[in-house]
MIFI-894185 format. One line per field, with one value per atom (N, C-alpha, C): atom name; x, y, z negated; residue number from 1; residue in one letter. Coordinates in pm, 1 decimal, always signed. Example, Ala and Ser with C-alpha at 12.3 -4.5 7.8 and 13.67 -1.06 7.14 Angstrom:
BEGIN
name: c(N_CA_C_N_CA_C);
X: c(+1319.0_+1230.0_+1320.0_+1285.0_+1367.0_+1290.0);
Y: c(-569.0_-450.0_-330.0_-225.0_-106.0_+3.0);
Z: c(-780.0_-780.0_-780.0_-708.0_-714.0_-787.0);
resi: c(1_1_1_2_2_2);
resn: c(A_A_A_S_S_S);
//
This chain:
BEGIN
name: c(N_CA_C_N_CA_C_N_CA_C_N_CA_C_N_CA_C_N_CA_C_N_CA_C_N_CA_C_N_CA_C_N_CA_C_N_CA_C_N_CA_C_N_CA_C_N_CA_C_N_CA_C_N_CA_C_N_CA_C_N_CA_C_N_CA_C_N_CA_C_N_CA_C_N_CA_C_N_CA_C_N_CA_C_N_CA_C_N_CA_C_N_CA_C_N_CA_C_N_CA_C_N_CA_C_N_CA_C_N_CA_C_N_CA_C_N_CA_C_N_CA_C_N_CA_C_N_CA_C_N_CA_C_N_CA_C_N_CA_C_N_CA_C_N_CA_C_N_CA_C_N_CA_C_N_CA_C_N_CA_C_N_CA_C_N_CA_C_N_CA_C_N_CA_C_N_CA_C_N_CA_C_N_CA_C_N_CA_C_N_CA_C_N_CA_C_N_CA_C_N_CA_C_N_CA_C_N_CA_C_N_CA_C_N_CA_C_N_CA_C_N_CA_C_N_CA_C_N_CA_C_N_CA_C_N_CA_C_N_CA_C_N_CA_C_N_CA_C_N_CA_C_N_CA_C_N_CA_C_N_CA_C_N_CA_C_N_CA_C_N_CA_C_N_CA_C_N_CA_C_N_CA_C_N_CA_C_N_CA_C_N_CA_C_N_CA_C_N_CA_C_N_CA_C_N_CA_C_N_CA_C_N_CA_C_N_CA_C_N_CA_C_N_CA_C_N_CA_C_N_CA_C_N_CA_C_N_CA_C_N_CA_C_N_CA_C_N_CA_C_N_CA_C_N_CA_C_N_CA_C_N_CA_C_N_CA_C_N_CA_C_N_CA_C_N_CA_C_N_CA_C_N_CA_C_N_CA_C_N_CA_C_N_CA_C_N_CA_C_N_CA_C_N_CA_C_N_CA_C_N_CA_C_N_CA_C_N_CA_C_N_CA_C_N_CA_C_N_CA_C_N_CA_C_N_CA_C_N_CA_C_N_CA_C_N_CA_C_N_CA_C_N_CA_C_N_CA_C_N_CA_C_N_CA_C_N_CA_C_N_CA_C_N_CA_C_N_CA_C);
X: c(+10426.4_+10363.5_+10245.9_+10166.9_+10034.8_+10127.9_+10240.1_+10277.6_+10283.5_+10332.4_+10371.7_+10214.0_+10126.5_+10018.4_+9928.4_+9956.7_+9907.4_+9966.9_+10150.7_+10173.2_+10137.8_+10099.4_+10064.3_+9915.8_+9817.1_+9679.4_+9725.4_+9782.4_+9794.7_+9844.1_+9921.8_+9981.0_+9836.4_+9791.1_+9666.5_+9589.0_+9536.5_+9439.8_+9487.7_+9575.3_+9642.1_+9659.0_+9676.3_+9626.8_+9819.1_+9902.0_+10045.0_+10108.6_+10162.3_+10225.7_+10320.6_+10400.7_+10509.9_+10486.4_+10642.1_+10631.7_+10680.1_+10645.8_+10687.8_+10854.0_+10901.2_+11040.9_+11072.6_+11075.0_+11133.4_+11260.1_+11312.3_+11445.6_+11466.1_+11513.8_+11531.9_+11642.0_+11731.4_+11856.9_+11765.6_+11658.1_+11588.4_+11512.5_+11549.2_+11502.4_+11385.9_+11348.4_+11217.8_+11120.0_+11166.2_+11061.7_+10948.2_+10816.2_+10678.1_+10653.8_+10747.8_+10714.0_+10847.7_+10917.5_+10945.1_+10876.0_+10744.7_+10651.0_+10579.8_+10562.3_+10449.0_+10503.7_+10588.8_+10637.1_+10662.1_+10640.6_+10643.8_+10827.8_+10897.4_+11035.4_+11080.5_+11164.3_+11217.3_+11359.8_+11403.0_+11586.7_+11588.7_+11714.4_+11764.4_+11921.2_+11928.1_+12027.6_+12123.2_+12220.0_+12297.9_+12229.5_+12270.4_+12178.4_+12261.3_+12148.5_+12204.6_+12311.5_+12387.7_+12517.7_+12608.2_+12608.7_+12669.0_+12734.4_+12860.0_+12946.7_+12925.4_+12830.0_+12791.3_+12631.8_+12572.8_+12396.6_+12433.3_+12488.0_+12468.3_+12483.7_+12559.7_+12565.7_+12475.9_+12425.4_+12294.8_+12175.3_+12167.4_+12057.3_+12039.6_+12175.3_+12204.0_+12208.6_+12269.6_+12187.2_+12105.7_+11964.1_+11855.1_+11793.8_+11815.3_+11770.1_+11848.3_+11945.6_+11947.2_+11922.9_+11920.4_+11878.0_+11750.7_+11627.2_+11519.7_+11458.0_+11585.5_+11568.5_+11443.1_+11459.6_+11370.0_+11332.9_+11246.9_+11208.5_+11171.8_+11156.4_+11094.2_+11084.0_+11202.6_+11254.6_+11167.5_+11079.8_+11040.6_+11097.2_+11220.5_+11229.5_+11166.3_+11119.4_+11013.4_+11096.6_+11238.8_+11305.0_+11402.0_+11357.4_+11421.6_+11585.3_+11613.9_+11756.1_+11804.9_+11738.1_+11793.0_+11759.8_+11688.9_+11627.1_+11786.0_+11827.9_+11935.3_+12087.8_+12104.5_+12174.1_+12058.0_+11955.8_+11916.2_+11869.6_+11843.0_+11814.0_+11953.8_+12010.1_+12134.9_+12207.7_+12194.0_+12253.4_+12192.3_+12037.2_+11992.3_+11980.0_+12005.3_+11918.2_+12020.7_+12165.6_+12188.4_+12168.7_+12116.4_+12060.0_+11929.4_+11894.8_+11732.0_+11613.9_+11645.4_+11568.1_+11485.7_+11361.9_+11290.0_+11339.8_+11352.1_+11351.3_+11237.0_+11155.0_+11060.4_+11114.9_+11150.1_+11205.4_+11209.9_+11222.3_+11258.8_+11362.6_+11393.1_+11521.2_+11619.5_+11752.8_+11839.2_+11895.7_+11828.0_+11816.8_+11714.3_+11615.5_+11509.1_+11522.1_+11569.4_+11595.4_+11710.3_+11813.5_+11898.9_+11844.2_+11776.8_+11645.1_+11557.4_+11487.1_+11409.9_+11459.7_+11617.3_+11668.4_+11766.2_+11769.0_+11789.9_+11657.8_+11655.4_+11543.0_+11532.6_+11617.6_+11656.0_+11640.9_+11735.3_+11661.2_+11540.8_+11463.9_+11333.5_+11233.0_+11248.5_+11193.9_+11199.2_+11288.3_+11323.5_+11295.7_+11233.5_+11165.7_+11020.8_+11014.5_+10795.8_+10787.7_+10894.4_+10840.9_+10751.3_+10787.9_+10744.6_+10565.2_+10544.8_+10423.3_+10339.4_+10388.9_+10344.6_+10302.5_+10410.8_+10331.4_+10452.7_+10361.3_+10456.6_+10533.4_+10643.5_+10767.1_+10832.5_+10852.4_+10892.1_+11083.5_+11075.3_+11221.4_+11306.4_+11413.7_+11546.8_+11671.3_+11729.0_+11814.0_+11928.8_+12057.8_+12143.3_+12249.6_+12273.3_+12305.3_+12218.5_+12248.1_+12135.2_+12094.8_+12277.8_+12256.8_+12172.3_+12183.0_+12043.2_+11941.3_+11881.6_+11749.7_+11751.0_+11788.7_+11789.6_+11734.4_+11816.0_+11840.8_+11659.8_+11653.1_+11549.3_+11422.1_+11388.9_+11310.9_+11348.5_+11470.0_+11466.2_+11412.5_+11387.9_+11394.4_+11237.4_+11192.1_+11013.8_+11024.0_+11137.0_+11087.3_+11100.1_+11066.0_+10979.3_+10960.2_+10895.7_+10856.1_+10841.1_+10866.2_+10905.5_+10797.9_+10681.9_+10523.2_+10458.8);
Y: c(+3117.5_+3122.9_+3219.3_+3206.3_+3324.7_+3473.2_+3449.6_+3626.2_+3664.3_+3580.0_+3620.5_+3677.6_+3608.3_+3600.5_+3744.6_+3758.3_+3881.3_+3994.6_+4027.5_+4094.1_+4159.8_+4030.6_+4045.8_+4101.7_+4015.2_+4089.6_+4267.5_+4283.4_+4444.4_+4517.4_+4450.7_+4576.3_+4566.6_+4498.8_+4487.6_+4565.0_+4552.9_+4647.2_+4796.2_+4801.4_+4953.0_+5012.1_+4932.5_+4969.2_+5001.9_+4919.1_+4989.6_+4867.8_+4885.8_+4824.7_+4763.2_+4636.7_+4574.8_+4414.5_+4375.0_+4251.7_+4138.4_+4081.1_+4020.8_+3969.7_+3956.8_+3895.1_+3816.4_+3698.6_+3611.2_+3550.6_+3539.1_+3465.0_+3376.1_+3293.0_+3165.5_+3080.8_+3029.0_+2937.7_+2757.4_+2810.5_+2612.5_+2619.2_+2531.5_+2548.9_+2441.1_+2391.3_+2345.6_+2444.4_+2584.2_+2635.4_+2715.7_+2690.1_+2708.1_+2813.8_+2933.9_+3077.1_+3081.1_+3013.6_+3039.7_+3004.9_+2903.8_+2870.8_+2980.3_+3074.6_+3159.6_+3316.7_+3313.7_+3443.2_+3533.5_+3621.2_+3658.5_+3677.1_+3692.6_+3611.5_+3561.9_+3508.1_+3388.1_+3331.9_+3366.8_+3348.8_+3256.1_+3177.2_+3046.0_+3155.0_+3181.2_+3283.7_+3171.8_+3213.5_+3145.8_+3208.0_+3126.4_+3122.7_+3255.0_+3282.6_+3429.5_+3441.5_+3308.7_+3306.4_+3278.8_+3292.8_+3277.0_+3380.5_+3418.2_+3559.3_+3589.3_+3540.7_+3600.6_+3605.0_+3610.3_+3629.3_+3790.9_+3884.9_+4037.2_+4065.4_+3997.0_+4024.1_+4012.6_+3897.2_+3813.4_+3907.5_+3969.3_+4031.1_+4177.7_+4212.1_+4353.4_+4342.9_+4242.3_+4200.1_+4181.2_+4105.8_+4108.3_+4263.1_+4325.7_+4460.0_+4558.4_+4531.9_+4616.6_+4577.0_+4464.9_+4417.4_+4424.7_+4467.8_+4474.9_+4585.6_+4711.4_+4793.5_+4835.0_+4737.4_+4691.0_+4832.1_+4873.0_+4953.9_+4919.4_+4801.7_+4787.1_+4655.2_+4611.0_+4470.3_+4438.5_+4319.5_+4306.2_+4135.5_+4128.3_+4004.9_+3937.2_+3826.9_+3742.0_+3589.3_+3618.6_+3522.1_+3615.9_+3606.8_+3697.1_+3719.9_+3616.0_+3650.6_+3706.1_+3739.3_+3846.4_+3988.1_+4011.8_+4138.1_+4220.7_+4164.6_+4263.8_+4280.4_+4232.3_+4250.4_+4364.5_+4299.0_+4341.4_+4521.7_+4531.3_+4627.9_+4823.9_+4726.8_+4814.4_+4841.9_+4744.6_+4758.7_+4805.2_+4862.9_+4846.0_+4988.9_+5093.8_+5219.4_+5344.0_+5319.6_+5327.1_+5334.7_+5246.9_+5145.0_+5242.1_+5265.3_+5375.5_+5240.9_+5203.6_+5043.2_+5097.7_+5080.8_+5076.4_+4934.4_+4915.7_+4797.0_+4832.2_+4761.9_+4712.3_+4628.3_+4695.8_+4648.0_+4689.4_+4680.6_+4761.9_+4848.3_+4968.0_+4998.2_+4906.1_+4888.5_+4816.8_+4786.2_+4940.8_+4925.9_+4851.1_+4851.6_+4752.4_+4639.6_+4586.6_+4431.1_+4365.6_+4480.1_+4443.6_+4377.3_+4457.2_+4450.5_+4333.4_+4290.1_+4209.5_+4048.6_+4030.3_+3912.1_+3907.3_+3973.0_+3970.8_+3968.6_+3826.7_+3849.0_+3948.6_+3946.5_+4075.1_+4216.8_+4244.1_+4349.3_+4365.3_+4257.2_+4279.9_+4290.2_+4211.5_+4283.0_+4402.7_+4473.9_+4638.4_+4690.6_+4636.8_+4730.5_+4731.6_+4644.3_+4572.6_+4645.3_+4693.6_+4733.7_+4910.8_+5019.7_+5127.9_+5107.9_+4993.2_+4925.2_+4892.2_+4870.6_+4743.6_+4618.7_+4565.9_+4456.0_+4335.3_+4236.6_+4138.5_+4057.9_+4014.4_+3935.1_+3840.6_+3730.4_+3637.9_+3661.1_+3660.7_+3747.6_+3610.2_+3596.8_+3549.3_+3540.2_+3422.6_+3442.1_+3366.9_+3437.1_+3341.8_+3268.9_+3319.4_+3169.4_+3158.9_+2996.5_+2912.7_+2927.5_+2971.5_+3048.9_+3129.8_+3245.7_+3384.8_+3329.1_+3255.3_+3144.1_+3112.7_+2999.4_+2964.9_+3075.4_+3163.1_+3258.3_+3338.4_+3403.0_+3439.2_+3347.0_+3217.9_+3142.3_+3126.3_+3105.3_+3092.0_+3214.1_+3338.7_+3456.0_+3484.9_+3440.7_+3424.3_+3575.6_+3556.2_+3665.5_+3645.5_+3499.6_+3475.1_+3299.5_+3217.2_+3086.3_+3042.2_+2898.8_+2810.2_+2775.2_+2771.3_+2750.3_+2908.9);
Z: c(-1928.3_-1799.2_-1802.4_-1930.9_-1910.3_-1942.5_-1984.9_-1970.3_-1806.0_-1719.1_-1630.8_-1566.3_-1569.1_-1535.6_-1555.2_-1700.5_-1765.6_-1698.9_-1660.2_-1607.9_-1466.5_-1414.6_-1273.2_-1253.7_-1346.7_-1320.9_-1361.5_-1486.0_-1572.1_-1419.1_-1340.6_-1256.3_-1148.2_-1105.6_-987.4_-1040.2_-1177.0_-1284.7_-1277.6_-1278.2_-1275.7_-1113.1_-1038.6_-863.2_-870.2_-926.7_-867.0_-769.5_-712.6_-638.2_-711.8_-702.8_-754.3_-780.9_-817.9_-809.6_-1000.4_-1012.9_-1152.5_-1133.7_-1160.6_-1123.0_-1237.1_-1247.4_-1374.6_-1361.0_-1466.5_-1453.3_-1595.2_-1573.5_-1660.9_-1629.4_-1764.2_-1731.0_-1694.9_-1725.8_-1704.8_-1542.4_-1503.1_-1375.5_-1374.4_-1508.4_-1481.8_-1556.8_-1606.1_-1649.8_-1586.1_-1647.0_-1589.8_-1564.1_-1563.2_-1549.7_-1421.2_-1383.1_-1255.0_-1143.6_-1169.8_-1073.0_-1024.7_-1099.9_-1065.5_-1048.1_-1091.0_-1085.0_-924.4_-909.8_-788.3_-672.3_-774.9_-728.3_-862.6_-833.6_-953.3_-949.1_-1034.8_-1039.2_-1154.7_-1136.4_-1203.6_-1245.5_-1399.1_-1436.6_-1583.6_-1604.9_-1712.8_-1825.0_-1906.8_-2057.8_-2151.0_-2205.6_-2309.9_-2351.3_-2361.6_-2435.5_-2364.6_-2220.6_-2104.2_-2044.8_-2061.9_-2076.1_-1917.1_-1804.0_-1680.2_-1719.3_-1779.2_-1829.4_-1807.1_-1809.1_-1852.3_-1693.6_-1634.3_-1510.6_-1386.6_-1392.6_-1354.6_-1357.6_-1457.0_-1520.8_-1465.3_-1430.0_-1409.7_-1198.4_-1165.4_-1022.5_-964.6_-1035.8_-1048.8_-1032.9_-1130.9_-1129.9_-1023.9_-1003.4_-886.0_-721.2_-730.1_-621.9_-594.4_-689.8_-710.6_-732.3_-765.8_-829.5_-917.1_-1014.6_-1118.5_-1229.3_-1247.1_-1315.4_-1491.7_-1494.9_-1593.1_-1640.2_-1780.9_-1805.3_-2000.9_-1941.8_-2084.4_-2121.0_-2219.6_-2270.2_-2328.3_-2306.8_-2400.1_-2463.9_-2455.3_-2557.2_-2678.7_-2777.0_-2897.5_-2932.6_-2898.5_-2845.6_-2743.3_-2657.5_-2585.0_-2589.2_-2658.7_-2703.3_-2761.5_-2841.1_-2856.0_-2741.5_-2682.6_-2539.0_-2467.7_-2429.2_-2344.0_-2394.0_-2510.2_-2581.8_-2551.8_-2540.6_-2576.6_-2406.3_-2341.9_-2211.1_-2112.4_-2050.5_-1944.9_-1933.6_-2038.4_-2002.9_-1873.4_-1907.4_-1781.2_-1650.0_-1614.7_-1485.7_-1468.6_-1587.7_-1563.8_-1522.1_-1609.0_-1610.6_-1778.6_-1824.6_-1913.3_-1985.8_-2093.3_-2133.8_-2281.8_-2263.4_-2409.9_-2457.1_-2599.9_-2690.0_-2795.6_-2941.0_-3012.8_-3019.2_-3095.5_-3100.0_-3177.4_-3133.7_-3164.8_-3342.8_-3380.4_-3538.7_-3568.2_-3517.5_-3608.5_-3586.1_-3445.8_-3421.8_-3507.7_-3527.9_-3683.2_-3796.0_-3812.9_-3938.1_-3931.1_-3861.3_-3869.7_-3770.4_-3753.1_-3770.7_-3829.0_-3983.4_-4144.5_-4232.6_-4296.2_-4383.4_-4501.5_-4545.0_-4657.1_-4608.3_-4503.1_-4417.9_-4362.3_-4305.8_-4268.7_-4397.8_-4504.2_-4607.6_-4669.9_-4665.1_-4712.2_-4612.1_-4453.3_-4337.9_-4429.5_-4447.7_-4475.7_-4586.1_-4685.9_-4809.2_-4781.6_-4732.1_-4727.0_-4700.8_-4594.8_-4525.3_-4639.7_-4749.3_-4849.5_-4777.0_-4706.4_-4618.4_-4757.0_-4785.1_-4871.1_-4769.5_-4827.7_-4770.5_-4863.2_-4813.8_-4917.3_-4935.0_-5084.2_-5150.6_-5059.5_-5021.1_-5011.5_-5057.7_-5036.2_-5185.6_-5069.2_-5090.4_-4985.5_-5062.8_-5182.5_-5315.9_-5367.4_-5363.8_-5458.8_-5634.9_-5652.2_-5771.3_-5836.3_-5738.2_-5772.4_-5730.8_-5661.6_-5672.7_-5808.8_-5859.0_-5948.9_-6113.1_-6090.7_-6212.9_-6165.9_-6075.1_-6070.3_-6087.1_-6075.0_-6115.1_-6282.9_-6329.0_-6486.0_-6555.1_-6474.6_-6533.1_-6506.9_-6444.1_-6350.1_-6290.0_-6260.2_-6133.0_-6008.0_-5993.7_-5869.3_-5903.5_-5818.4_-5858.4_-5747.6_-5764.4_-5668.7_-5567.0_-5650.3_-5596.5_-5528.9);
resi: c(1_1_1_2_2_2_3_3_3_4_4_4_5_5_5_6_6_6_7_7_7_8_8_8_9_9_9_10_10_10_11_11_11_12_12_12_13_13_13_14_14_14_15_15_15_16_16_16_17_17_17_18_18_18_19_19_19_20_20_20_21_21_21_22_22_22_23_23_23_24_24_24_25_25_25_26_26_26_27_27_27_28_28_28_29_29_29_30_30_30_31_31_31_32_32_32_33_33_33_34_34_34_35_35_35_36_36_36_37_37_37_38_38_38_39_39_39_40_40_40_41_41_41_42_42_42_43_43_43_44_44_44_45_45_45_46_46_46_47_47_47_48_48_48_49_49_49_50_50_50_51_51_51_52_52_52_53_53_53_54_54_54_55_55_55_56_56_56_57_57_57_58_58_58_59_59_59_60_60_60_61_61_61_62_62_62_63_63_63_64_64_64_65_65_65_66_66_66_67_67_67_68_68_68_69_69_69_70_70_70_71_71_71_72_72_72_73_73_73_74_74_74_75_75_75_76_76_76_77_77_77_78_78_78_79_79_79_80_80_80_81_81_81_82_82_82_83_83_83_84_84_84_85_85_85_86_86_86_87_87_87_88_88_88_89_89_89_90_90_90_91_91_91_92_92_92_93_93_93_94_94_94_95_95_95_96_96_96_97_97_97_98_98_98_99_99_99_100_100_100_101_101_101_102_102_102_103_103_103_104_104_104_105_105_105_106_106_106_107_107_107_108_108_108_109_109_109_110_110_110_111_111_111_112_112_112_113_113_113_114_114_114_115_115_115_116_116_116_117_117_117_118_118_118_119_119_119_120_120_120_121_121_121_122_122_122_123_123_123_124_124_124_125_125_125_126_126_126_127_127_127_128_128_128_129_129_129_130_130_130_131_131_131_132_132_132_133_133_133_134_134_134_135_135_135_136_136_136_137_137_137);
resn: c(X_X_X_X_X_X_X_X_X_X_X_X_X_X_X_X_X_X_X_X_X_X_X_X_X_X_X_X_X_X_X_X_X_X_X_X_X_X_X_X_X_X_X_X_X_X_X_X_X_X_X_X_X_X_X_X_X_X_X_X_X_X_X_X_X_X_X_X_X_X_X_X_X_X_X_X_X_X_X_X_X_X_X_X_X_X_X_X_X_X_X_X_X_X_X_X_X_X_X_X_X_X_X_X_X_X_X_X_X_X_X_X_X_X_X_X_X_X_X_X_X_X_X_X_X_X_X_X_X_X_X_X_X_X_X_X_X_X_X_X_X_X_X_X_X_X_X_X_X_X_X_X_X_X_X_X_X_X_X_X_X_X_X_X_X_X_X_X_X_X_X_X_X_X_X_X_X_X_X_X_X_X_X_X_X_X_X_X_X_X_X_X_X_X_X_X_X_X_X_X_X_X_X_X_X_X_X_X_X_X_X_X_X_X_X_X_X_X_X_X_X_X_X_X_X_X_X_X_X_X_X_X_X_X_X_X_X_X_X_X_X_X_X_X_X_X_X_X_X_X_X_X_X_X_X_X_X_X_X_X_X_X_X_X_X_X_X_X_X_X_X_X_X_X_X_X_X_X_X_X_X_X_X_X_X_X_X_X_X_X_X_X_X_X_X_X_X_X_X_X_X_X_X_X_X_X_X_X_X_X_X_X_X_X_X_X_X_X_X_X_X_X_X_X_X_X_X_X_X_X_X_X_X_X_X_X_X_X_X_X_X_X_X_X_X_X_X_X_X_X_X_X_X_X_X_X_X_X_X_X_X_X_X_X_X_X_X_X_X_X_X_X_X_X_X_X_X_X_X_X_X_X_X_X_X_X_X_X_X_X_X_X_X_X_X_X_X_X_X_X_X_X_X_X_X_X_X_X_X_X_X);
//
């Protein structure tokens, strides 16, 4: 709900004209209260969600789509630029990347940002703790 909020003061702050438009499959959620129009849409995994989404925006002729549920970031990432719709998002390679932990760690490494190693058999867990190259603590 304070995103919506934030969006709305940022555009008044900026002197542009426009409206917030939210959409959500919960129709009790707190960011359709406030939003300046507000759509009740099928859920991300809802083989009419791409459609919904793409009505919205043209019915609105929406300029500019920012997802704030992480699963939709990659749909939404890949489909809207067509439309000449902005979508904030990452590019579709990095959202690869960083919902893979293994991959998002080999993003963090160039950064030196640390990442905790992952192991997807329990096996190579194991062996790497017998070997101390890495520990449980």
């Amino acid at each position: 709900m304070d995103f919506v909020g934030f969006f709305q003061q940022a555009l008044k702050n900026a002197n542009i004209t426009g409206k917030v438009i939210v959409a959500d499959p919960e129709d009790n959620a707190p960011s359709l209260q406030v939003g300046d129009e507000s759509y009740i849409i099928p859920h991300q995994t809802d083989e009419q969600y791409m459609a919904a989404i793409f009505e919205i925006c043209k019915r609105h002729k929406v300029r500019c789509l920012v997802p704030l549920n992480d699963w939709e970031v990659q749909k939404l990432s890949r489909h809207f630029k067509p439309l000449g719709v902005t979508v904030f998002t990452p590019d579709s390679s990095i959202v690869d990347k960083v919902r893979d932990k293994g991959k998002y760690r080999e993003l963090l490494n160039p950064f030196n940002v640390k990442a905790p190693r992952s192991y997807i058999r329990v096996k190579k867990a194991v062996e790497a703790i017998e070997n101390s190259d890495d520990s449980y603590m």
